[in-house]
C-alpha positions in Angstrom: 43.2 -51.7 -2.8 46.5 -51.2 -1.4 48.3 -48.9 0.5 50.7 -47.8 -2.9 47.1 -47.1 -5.0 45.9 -45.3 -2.2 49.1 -43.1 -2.7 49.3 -42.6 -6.1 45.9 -41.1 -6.0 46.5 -39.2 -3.1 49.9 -38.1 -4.2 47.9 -35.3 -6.4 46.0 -33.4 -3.6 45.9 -29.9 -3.7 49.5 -28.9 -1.3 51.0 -32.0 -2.0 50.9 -32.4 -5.5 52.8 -28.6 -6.6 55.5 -29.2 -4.2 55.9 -33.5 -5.2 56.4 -32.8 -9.0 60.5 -31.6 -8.9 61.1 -33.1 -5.3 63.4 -36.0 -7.0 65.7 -33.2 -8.1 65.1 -31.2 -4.7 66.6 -34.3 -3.1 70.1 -34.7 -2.3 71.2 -38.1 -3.6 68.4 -38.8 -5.8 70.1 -41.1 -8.4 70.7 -43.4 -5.2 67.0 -43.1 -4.2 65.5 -43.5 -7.7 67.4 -46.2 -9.5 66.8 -48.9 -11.6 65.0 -50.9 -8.5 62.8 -47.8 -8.3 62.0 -47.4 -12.1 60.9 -50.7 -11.9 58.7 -50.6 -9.0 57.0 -47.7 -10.0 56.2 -49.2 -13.6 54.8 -52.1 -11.7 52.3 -49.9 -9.9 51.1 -48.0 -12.8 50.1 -51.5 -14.2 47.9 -52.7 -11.4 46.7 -49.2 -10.9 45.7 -49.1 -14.9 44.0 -52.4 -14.8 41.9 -51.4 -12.1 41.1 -49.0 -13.5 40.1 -50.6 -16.9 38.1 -53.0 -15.0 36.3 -49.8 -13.1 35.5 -48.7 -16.1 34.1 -51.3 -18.0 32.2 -52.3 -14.6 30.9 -48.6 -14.4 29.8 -48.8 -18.8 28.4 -52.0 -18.1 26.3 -50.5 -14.5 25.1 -47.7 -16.0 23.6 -49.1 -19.4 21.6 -51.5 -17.4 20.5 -48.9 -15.5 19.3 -46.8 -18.3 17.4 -50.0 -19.2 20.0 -50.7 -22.6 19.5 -54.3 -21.4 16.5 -55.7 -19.5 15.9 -58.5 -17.9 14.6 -60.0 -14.3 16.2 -57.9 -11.8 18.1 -55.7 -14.1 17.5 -52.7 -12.0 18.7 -54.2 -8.8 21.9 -55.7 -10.8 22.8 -52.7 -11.8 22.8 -51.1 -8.7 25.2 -54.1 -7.2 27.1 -53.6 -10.5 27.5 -49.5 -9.4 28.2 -50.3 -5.5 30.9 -52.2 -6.5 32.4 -50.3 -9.1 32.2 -47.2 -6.6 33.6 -48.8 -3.5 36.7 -50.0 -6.0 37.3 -46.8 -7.8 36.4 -44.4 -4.3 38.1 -46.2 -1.6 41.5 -44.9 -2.1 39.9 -41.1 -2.3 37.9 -41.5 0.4 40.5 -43.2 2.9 43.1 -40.3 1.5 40.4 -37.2 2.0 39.6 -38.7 5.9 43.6 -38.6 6.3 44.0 -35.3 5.3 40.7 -33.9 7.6 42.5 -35.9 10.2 45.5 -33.8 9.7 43.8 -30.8 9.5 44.0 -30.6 5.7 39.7 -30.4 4.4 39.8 -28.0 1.1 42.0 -30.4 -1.1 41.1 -32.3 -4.8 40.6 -35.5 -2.6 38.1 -33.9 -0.1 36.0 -32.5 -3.0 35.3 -35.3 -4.7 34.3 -37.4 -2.3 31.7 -35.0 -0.9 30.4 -34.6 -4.6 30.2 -38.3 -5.1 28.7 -38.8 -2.0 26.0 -36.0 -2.6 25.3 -37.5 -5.4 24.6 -41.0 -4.1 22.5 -39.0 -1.7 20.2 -37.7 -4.4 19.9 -40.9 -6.5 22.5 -40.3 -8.9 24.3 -43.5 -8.8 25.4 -43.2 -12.1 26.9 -40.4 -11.9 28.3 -40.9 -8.6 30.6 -43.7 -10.3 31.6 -41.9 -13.0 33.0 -38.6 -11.4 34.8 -41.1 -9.4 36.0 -43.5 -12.4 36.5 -40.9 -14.7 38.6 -38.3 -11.7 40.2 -41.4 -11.2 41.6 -42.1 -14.6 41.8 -38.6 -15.2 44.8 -38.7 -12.1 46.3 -41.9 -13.3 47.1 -40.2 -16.9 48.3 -36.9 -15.5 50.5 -39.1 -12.7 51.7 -40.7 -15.6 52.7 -37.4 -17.6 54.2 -36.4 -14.4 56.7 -39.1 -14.2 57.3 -39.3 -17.5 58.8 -35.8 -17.5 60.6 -36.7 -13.9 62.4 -39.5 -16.0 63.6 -37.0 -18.9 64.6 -34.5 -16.4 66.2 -36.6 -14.3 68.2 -38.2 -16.7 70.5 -34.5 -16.1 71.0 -36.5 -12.6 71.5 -39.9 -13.7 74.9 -38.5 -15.7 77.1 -39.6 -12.6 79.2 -42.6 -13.2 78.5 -45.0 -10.4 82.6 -46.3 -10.6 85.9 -45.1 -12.6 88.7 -47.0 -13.4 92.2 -45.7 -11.7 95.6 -47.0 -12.2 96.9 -48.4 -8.3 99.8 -50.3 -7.7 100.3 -51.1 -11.8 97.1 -52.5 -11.9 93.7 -50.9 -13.0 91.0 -51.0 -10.2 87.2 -49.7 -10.1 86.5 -47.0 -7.5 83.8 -44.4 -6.5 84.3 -41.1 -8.1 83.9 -39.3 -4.7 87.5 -41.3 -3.5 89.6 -39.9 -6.7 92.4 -37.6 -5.8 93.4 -35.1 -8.0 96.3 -36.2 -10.3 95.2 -40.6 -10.9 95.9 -42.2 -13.9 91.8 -42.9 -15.4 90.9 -45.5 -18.0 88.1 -44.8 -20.1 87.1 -47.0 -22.7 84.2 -46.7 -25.6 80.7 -46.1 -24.5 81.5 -45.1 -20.8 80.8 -41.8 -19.4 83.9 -39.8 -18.0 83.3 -39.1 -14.0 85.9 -36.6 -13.3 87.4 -33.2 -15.4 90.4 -35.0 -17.0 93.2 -34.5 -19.2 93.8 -36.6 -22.0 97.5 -38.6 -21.7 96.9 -41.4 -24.0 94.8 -42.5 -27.3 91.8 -40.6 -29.3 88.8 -40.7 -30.1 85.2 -38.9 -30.0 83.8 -37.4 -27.4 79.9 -36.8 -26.7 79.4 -34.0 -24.8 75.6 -33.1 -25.6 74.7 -34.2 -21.8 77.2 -31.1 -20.8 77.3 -28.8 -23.6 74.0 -29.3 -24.9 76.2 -29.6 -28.2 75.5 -32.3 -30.7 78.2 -32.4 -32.5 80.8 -34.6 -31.7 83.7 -33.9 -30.1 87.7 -35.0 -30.9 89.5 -36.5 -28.1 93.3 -36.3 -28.4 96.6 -35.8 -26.0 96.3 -32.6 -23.9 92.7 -31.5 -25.0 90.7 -31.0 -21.5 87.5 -34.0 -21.1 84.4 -33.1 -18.9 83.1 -35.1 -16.4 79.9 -36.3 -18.3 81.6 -37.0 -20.9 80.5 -40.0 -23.4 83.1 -41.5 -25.1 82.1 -42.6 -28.4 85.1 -44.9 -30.2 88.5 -45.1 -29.1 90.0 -45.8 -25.6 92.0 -43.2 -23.6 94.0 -42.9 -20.6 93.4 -39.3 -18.7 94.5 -37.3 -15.6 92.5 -36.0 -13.1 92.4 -32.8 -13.3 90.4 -32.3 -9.6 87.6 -33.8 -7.2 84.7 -35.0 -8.0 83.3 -32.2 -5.6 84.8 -29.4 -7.4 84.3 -31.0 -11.0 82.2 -29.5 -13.7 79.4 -32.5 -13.5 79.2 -32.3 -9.9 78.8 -28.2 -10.2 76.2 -28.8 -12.7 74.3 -31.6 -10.2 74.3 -29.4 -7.2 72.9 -26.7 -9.3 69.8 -28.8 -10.5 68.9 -29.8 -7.4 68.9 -26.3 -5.9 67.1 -24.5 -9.2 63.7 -26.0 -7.6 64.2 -24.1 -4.1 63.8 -20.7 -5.6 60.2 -20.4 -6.6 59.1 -17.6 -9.7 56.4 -15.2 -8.6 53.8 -17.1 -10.7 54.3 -19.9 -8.6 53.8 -18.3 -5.4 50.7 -16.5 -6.6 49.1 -20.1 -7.8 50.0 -21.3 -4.4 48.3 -18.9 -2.5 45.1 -18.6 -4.7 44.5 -22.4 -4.5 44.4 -21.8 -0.6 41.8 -19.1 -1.2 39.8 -20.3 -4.1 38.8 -24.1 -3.5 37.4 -22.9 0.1 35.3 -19.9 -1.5 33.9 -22.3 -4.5 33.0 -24.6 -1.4 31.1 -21.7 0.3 29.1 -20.8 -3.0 28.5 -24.1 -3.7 26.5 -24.6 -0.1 25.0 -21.3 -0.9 23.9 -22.6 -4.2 22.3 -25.8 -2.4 20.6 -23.9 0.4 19.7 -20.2 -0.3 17.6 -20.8 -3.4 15.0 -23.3 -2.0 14.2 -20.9 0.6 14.1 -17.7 -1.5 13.0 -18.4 -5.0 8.9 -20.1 -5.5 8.6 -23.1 -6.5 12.5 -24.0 -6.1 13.2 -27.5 -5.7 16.0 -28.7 -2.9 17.0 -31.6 -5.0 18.0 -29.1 -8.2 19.9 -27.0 -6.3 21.5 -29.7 -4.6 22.7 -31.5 -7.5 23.9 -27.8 -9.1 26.0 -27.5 -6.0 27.2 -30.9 -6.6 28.8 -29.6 -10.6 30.5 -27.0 -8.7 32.2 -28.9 -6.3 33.1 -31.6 -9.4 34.9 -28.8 -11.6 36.2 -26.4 -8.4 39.9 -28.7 -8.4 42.8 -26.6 -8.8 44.5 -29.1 -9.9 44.9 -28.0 -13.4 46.9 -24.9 -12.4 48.4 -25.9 -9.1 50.1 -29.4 -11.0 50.8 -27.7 -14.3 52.3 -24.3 -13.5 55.4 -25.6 -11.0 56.0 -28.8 -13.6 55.4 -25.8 -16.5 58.8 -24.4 -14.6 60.4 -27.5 -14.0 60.3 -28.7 -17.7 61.8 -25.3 -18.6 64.7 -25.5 -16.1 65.4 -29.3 -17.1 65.1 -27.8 -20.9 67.4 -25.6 -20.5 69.9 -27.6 -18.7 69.7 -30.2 -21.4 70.9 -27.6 -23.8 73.9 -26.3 -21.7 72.2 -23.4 -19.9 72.0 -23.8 -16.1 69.6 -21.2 -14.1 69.2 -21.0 -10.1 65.9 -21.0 -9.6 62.7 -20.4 -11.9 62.3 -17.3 -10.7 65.7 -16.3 -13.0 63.5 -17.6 -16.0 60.9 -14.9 -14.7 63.7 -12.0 -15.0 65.0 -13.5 -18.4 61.6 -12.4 -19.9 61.8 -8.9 -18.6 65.1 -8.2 -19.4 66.3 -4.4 -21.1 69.9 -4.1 -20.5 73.0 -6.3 -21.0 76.2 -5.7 -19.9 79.1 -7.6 -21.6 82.7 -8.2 -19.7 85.3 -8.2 -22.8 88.3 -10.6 -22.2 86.7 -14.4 -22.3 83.4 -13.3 -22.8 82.9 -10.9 -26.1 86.7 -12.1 -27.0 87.9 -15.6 -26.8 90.4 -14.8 -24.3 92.9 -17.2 -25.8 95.7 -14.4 -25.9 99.0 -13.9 -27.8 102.5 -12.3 -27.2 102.6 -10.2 -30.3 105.6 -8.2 -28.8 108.2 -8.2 -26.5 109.2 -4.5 -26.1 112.4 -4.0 -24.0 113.5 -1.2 -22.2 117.5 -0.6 -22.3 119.7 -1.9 -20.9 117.3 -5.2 -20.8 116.7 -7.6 -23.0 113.4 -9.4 -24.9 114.9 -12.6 -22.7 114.8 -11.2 -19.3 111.9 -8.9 -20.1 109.9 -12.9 -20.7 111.8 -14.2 -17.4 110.3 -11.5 -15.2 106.6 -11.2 -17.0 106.8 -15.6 -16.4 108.0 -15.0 -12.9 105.4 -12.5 -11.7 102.3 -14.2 -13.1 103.2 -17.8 -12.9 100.1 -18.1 -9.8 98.0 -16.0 -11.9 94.9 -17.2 -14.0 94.0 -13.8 -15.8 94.1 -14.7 -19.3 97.0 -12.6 -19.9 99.3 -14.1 -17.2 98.2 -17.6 -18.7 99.4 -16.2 -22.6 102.8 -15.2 -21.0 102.8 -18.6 -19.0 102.4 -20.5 -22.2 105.0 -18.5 -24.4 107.6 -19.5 -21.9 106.5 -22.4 -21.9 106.7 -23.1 -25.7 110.6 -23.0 -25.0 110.4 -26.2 -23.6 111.8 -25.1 -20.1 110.2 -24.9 -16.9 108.4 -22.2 -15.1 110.8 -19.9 -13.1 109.6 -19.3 -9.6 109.5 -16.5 -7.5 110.6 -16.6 -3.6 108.1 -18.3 -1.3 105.2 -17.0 -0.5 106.0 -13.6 -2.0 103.0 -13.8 -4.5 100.0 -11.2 -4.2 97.4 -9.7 -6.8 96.4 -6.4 -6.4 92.6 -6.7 -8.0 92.6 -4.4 -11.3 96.3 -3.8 -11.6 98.6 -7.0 -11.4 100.5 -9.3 -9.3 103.9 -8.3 -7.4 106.5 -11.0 -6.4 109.9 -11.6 -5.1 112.5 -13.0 -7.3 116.1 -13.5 -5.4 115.2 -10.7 -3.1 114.0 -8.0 -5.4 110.4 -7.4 -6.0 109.2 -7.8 -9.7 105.9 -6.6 -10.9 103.7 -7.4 -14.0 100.3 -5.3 -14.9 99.0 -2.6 -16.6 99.9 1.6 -16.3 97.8 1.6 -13.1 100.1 -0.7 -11.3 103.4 1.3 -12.4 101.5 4.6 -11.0 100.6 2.9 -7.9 104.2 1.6 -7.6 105.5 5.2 -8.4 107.7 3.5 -11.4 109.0 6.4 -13.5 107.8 5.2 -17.4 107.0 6.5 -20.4 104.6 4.6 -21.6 102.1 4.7 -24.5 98.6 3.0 -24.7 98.8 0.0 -27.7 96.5 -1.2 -30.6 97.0 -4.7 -28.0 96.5 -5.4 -24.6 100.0 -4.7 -22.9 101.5 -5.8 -19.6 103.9 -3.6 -18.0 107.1 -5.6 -16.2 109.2 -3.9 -13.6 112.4 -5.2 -11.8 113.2 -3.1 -7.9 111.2 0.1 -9.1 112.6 0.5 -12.5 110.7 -0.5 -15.8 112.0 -3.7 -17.5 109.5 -3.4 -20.6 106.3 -4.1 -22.0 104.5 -7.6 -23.2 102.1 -6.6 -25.8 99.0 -9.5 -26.3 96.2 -9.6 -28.9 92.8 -11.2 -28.5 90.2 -11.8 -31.3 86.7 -11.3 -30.6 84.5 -14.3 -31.0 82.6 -14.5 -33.9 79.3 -15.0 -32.7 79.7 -11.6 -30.5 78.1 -9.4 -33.4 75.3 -11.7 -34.4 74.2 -12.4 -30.9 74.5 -8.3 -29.9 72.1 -8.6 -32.8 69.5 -11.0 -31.8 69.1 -9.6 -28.1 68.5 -6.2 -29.7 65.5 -8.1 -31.8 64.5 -9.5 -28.4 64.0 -6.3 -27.0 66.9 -5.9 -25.4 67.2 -1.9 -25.2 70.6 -1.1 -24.5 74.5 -3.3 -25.0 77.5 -2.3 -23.1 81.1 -3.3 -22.8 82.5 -3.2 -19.1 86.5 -3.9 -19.2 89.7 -3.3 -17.9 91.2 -2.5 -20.5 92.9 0.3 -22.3 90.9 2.5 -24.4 91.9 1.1 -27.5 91.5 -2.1 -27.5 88.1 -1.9 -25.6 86.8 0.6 -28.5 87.7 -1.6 -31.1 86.3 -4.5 -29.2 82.7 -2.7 -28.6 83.0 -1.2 -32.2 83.2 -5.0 -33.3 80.7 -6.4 -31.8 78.1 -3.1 -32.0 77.1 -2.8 -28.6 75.9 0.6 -27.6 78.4 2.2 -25.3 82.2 1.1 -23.5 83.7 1.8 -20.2 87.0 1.0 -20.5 90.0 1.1 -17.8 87.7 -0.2 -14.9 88.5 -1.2 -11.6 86.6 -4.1 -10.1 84.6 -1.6 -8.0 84.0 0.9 -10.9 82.4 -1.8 -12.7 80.5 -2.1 -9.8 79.3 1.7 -9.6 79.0 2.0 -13.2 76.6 -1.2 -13.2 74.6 0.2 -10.5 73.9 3.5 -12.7 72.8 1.5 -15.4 70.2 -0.4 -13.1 69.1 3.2 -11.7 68.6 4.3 -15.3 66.6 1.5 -15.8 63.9 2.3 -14.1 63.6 -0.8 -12.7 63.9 -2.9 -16.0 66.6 -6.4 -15.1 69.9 -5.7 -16.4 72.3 -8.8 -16.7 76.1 -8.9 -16.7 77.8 -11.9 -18.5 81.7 -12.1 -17.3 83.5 -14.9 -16.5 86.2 -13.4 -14.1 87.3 -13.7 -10.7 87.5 -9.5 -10.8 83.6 -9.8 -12.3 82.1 -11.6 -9.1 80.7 -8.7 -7.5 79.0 -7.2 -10.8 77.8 -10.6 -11.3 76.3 -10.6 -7.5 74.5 -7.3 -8.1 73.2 -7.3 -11.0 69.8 -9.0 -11.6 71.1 -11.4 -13.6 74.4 -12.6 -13.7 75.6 -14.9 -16.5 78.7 -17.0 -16.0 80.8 -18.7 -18.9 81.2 -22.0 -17.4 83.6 -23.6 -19.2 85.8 -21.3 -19.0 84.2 -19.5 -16.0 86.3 -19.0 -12.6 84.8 -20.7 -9.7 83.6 -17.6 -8.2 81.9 -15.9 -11.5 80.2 -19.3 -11.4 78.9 -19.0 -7.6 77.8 -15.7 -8.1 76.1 -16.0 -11.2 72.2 -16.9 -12.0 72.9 -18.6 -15.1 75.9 -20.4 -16.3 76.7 -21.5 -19.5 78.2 -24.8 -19.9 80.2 -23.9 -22.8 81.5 -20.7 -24.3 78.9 -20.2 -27.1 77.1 -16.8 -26.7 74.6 -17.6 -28.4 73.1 -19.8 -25.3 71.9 -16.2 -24.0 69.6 -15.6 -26.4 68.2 -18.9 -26.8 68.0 -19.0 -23.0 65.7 -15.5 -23.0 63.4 -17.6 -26.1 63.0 -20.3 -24.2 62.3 -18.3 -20.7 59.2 -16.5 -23.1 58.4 -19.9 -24.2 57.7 -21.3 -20.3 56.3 -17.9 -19.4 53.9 -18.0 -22.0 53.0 -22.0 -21.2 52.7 -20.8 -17.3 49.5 -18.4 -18.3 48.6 -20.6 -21.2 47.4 -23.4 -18.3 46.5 -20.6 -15.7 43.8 -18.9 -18.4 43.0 -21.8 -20.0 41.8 -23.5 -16.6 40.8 -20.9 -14.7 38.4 -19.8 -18.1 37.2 -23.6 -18.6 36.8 -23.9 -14.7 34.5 -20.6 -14.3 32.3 -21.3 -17.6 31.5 -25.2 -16.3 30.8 -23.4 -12.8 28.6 -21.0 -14.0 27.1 -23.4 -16.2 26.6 -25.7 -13.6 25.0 -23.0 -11.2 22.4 -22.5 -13.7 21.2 -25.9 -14.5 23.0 -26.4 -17.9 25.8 -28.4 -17.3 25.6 -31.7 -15.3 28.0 -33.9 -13.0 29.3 -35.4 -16.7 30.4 -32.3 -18.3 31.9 -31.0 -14.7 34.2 -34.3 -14.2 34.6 -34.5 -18.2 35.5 -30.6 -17.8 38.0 -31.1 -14.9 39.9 -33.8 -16.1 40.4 -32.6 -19.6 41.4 -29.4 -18.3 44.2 -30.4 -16.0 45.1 -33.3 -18.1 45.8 -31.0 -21.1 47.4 -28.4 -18.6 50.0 -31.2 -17.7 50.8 -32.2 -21.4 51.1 -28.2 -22.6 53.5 -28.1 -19.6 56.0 -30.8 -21.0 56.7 -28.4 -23.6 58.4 -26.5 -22.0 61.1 -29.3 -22.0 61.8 -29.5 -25.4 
């Protein structure tokens, strides 16, 4: 037996195996270290390790019905005792090498450790038999849930395997393959049918269809045509196009998504913390009763016989693995992460999942969450002695460095004269968070945002809230006019205000910064429960934390998508970022990020958060239930070495395959 066999079997002791199930995705680089070369290799091993195995087994059948006397013949009895040796030494060399390494290192209550005292006892007592097949039977029992294991590593990791190894760039007139990592911002990429985009793009030239389920988690396909924004991860289906770079490959939306995957795995959920701590505890204190089994009653009760106590003592040991919970509960979370992932919803750690299920309160940003944020000028209104013209020129010149949805609206409606964006003098560009942006244009300072900004400024207006979203413009202290936008709200908001609410969701607000009017019709819309409107970045802060302390300690998530929205986002308990949309810092902040704009992600995420929850204590009651019946059982003579192995197998082998589930 080799030193690979040795590890496979090994690779599922009691520490070792919880924390070796997601360490492929923990693992910086892991496409690198688990290519092709090492899909292959590993498929190679599970073949030698499964005909071993076969031959154990039928070595082991074939042992222990000539030692039942099945078959008789001259020397029968003494063949079947080679046959078992064998077939023992074979099937328990690996454990027993692997439980010697670990006492070595300091490591004794672990899977391997177990089962080789519990084979060996039983060889000790006679029980030859059943010696081999604890050992055969554990050792199958591994193989299939090491198989489960890396089957669901392969589906997961196929999230991973979305990066393009090369893309092809336009240099020096001529197209050339590169690493993704070595495109600048701004190169000329050719992309042609079936290959996967490797950096956010914009499309130049050609169309076609787009696959963006690896992204999205949308199934639908996709149109590709001039000017539409591609997604690194991107399949494209027919057609060829020619794109720009829109950025990096470090700051693009497939490498955001990568980084996040690897790191979900670092943050462990309560449940997993309490199963790591209770198989420390628990394998040690079955140990103890299982010596107190074999010692205390031949001493204490008449008649008692050593050997029947022993081979009690023995069943324990056999079904006191915690493999079934300490395997099936971290992969249980790991499926669920890589689950939700697949579908477009990305969460930092498994113990965000945990706060999903709990969750009472949801707090809504309006503008590119609720809304679509895809603005409109519906009105120019200028003040005399200015025109609608300059009124535009001064709105585009003091928000043409802004990315609020309404500076990018005005930005688009100059833009839709076909001339290009006036700019204001060097380096005279601020924001002032919750009001507007101020410049200098040829030496005067021009200012664009809402009636805070004009009080702050001390501009002299006369100024009326709107049915739409207005932007005030002012020119060296003296109003210029008002930009009036309109926004629609999405029309999925109502229906998915509806299905948190039949979640259990208690109470819906709107946070904005809005006017009154806009945000009441907004909130109205949708039906959430109450609006704060007119909010600073910090009053949305204070007005979140009121919520948490009315609470009572129930989660309460915010879902924004806004630089202003990071710190809300940070407090909360869980903060959900629109990704697609999403600015860089909403998405650093949040806990969840949705890879596209569809709201209804947030109630499918908090479904299938209940669904991994409830697969989590699923395995934990279902082993822990199966575990103490055998053991009791066992204690009192009615269950034997068979039932315990039989019992401890199924148990975690079925634990494993409830906890792919979880994935789909």
């Amino acid at each position: 037996m080799d030193d690979t066999t040795c590890a496979v079997c090994a690779a599922t002791s009691q520490k070792e195996s919880s924390e070796s199930v997601c360490s492929d995705i923990q693992e910086k680089g892991a496409l690198k270290k688990h290519g092709p070369s090492r899909e292959k290799m590993l498929s190679k091993e599970q073949y030698q390790e499964a005909l071993v195995l076969v031959l154990c087994f039928v070595m082991a059948l074939l042992g222990i019905l000539l030692h039942e006397g099945v078959w008789r013949f001259p020397g029968s009895m003494v063949f079947s005792y080679g046959i078992l040796g064998l077939t023992y030494g074979i099937a328990a060399f690996p454990v027993l090498r692997g439980a010697w390494r670990n006492i070595r290192r300091g490591k004794v209550f672990d899977e391997l450790f177990l089962m080789s005292l519990a084979s060996l006892g039983a060889i000790l007592l006679g029980a030859w038999e059943e010696a081999v097949g604890v050992m055969v039977f554990y050792r199958i029992g591994e193989f299939l849930q090491e198989y489960a294991v890396l089957r669901s590593r392969r589906s997961i990791r196929s999230l991973i395997a979305l990066r393009p190894s090369t893309v092809r760039i336009q240099k020096d007139e001529a197209w050339v393959e590169v690493p993704p990592e070595t495109v600048p911002a701004g190169s000329r990429i050719l992309l042609r049918s079936g290959e996967r985009l490797a950096l956010d793009s914009r499309i130049l030239e050609g169309r076609g269809t787009f696959d963006t389920s690896a992204i999205t988690g949308e199934s639908l396909p996709k149109a590709a045509e001039p000017g539409e924004e591609a997604l690194a991860g991107y399949i494209l289906k027919e057609g060829t196009l020619i794109l720009r770079s829109e950025r990096a490959y470090t700051d693009s939306t497939l490498a955001r998504i990568l980084h996040l995957v690897e790191k979900a795995q670092e943050r462990k959920a309560p449940v997993e913390l309490f199963v790591s701590r209770f198989a420390r505890y628990y394998t040690p204190v079955v140990v103890i009763l299982a010596l107190l089994v074999a010692l205390v009653p031949p001493f204490v009760v008449p008649g008692a016989s050593f050997y029947t106590w022993m081979y009690r003592a023995l069943v324990m040991l056999v079904i006191s693995c915690p493999c079934a919970f300490v395997l099936s509960v971290p992969l249980t979370y790991f499926a669920g992460l890589g689950g939700m992932a697949r579908r477009g919803i990305l969460l930092k750690g498994a113990v965000v999942l945990d706060t999903l299920v709990k969750l009472r309160t949801v707090v809504f940003d309006k503008t590119g969450t609720l809304t679509r944020g895809e603005f409109q000028v519906s009105k120019l209104q200028a003040q005399d002695p200015h025109s609608a013209e300059e009124l535009l020129t001064y709105a585009a010149v003091a928000t043409v460095h802004s990315n609020h949805p309404l500076s990018r609206a005005i930005q688009q409606q100059w833009e839709r004269r076909g001339l290009p964006l006036p700019q204001p003098d060097e380096g005279s560009f601020y924001e002032i968070p919750g009001h507007g942006s101020v410049v200098s244009f040829n030496g005067k300072e021009v200012l664009a945002g809402n009636d805070r900004l004009l009080h702050l400024k001390e501009i002299p207006h006369t100024c009326r809230e709107d049915d739409a979203t207005t932007v005030h413009v002012a020119l060296a202290g003296e109003l210029v006019g008002s930009v009036h936008l309109e926004d629609q709200l999405k029309q999925d908001a109502p229906r998915v205000v509806r299905e948190l609410k039949k979640r259990g969701v208690q109470h819906i607000a709107l946070f904005t910064g809005d006017s009154a009017v806009p945000a009441q019709q907004a909130g109205a819309a949708a039906g959430v429960d109450e609006v704060h409107h007119s909010l600073r970045p910090e009053e949305k802060l204070e007005r979140l934390e009121r919520l948490m302390e009315d609470g009572e300690g129930a989660p309460v998530a915010f879902v924004g998508d806004g630089i202003n929205d990071g710190p809300v986002l940070a407090r909360s308990d869980v903060g959900i970022a629109m990704g697609k949309g999403g600015s860089d810092l909403a998405i650093e902040q949040a806990e969840v990020v949705l890879m596209t704009d569809d709201l209804s992600r947030i109630p499918e995420a908090v479904d299938r958060a209940r669904k991994t929850r409830r697969i989590v204590w699923q395995n934990i009651l279902f082993a822990l239930g199966v575990k103490l019946a055998v053991l009791t059982l066992g204690a009192v003579g009615q269950a034997t070495m068979w039932e315990g192995v039989l019992a401890d197998v199924g148990v975690a082998l079925l634990a494993v395959l409830n906890a792919l589930r979880a994935y789909r």
